[in-house]
N, C-alpha and C positions, 0 to 999 in steps of 0.2 A: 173502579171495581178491579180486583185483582184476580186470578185464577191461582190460585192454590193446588197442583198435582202431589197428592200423597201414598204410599203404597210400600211394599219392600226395596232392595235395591233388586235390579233386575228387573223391572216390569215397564223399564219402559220411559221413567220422570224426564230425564234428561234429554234424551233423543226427541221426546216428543214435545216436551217443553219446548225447545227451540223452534223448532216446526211450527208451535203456535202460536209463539210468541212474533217471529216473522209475520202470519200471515196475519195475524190481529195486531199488529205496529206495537206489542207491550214489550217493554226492557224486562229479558229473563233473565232470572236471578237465581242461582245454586245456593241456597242456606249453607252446607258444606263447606264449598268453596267461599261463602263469605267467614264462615268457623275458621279456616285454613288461613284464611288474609288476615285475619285480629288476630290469631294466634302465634302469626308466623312458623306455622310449624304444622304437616300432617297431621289428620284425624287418629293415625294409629300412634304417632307418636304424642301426641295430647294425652290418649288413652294410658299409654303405657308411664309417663312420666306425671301423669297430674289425676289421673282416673277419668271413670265412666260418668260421676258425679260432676266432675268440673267442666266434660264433653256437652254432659246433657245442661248443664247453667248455660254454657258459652249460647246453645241450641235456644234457649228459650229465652237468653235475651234478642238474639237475632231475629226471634219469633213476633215479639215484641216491638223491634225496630221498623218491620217491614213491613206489619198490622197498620202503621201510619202511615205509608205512601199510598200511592194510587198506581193504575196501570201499569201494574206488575204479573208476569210470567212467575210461579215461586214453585221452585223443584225443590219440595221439602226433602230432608234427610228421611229415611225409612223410619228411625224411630222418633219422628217429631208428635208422633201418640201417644208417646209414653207418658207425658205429661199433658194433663186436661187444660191447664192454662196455655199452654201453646195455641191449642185447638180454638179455645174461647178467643184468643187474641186474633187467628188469622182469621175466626169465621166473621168477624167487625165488618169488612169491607172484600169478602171474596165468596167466590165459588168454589167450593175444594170438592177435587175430582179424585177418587180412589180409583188406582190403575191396579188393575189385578192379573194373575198370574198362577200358577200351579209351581208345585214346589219340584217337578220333573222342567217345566219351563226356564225358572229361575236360575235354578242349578246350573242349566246348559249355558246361560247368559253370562253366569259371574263367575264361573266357576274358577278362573285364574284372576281375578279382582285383588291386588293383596295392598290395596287401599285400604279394607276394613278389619281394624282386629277382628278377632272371635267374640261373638254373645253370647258362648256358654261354656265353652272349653272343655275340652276332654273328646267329645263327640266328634263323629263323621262331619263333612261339611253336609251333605244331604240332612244328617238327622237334626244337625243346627239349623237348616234353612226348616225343616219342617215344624221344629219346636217353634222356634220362635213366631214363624208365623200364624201359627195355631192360636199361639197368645195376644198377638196384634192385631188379628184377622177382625174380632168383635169392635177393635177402637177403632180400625180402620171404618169401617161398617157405619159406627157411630157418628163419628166426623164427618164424614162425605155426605151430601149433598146429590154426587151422582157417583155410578160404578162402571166401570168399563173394564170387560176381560179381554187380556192384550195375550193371550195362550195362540191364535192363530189369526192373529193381525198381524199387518205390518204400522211401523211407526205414523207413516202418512194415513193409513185409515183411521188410528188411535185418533191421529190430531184432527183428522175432517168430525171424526164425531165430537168431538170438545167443543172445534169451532160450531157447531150445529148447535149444539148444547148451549152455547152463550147465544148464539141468535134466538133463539127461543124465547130469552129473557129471564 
């Protein structure tokens, strides 16, 4: 069984990924950073030299690839929603956990992040984190299994409720 963390960036995936991947002995794994390792090359720079299309293919073969292991920690990329075959392929063998956040929360988190191109260009960073998440928020919703708002937690309470969350069964 694998735990699948899915949500925007900023909420939390990585930091607590790790956390719970330690204390439940799983090998975690950043989708991202496996996208960055095949590609040899930055997510922004994939973007800007090959597009958002060939970002989101690379995304959902990795989706794909990681659907067939086992005890696995998986910090999906924020927009691993975009596409429903992602979703069908990790819900195979996982729990996926939607970490949630406010788009005042977010902002404060990534606000100097320049890991990620833009998702909508032209706009504020604020009115991009809140469009977009506007439009994720129902997939995000859809996919998860369970929700957790990380607005006034810290990482280690995120990750004891995940870990509770799997002891439950």
């Amino acid at each position: 069984m694998n735990i699948v963390l899915i949500g925007y960036r900023g909420t939390g995936k990585s930091a607590v990924g790790k956390l719970v991947a330690d204390s439940l002995g799983l090998e975690y794994i950043s989708m991202d950073a496996r996208i960055v390792e095949k590609a040899g090359m930055s997510i922004p720079a994939i973007v800007e030299s090959h597009g958002w299309t060939t970002f989101r293919d690379m995304e959902s073969e990795v989706a794909r690839e990681l659907a067939q292991a086992d005890n696995l920690l998986i910090d999906s990329g924020g927009g691993v929603i975009e596409r429903p075959e992602n979703i069908v392929a990790l819900q195979v063998n996982s729990r996926i956990v939607w970490l949630k956040a406010s788009v005042d929360t977010i902002v404060s988190r990534i606000q100097g992040d320049t890991e990620r191109p833009s998702l909508t260009g032209g706009k504020s960073f604020t009115e991009e984190v809140a469009e977009v998440l506007e439009r994720r928020a129902p997939k995000y919703k859809d996919a998860a299994q369970h929700e957790i708002d990380t607005d006034l937690l810290t990482p280690e309470q995120i990750a004891d409720r995940i870990i509770e969350i799997c002891k439950q069964g």
